[in-house]
C-alpha positions in Angstrom: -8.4 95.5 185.2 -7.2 98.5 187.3 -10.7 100.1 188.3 -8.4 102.5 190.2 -6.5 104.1 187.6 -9.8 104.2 185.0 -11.9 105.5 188.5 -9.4 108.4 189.0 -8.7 109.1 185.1 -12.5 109.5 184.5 -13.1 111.4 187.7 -10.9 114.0 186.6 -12.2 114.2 183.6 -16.0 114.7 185.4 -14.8 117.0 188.4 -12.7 119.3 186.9 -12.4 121.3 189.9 -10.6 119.0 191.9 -8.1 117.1 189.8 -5.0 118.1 190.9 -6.5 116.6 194.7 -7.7 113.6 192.8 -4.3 113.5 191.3 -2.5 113.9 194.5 -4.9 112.0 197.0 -4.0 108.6 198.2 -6.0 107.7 201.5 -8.6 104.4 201.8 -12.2 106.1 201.9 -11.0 108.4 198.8 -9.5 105.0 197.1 -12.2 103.4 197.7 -14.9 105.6 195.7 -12.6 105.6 193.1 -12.5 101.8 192.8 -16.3 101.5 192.7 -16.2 104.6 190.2 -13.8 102.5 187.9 -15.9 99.6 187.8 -19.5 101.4 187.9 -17.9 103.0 184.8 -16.7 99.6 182.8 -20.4 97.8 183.6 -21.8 101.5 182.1 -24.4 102.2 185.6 -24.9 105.3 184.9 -26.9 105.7 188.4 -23.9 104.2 190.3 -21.5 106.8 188.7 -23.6 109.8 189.6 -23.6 109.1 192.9 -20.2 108.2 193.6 -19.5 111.4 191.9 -21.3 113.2 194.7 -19.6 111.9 197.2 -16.1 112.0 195.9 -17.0 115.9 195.2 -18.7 116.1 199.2 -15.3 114.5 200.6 -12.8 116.5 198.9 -14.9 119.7 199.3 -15.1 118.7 203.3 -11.2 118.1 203.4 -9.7 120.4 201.2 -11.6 123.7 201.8 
């Protein structure tokens, strides 16, 4: 299963603002989250998702602005 692709497809979906850098983003603490997102996502922790969501929004908005 690729927990990246489902991780990144879902987070745009839930961060709207930063899609095109989740689109465009390729670097390993950013890949990471987005794993963990993908497979917090296919076991349904709801918990788990929130708070990588967090953080994925607190990186981007730390690099990008």
């Amino acid at each position: 299963m690729d927990f990246e692709r489902i991780g990144r497809a879902r987070l745009m979906m839930r961060l709207p603002h930063h899609r095109k850098k989740l689109a465009e983003s390729e670097f390993l603490a950013l890949t990471s989250l987005i794993e963990n997102y993908g497979a917090a996502v296919i076991e349904n922790k709801e918990h788990d998702c929130q708070a990588i969501e967090e953080k994925v929004d607190q990186l981007l908005l730390s690099l990008f602005s």
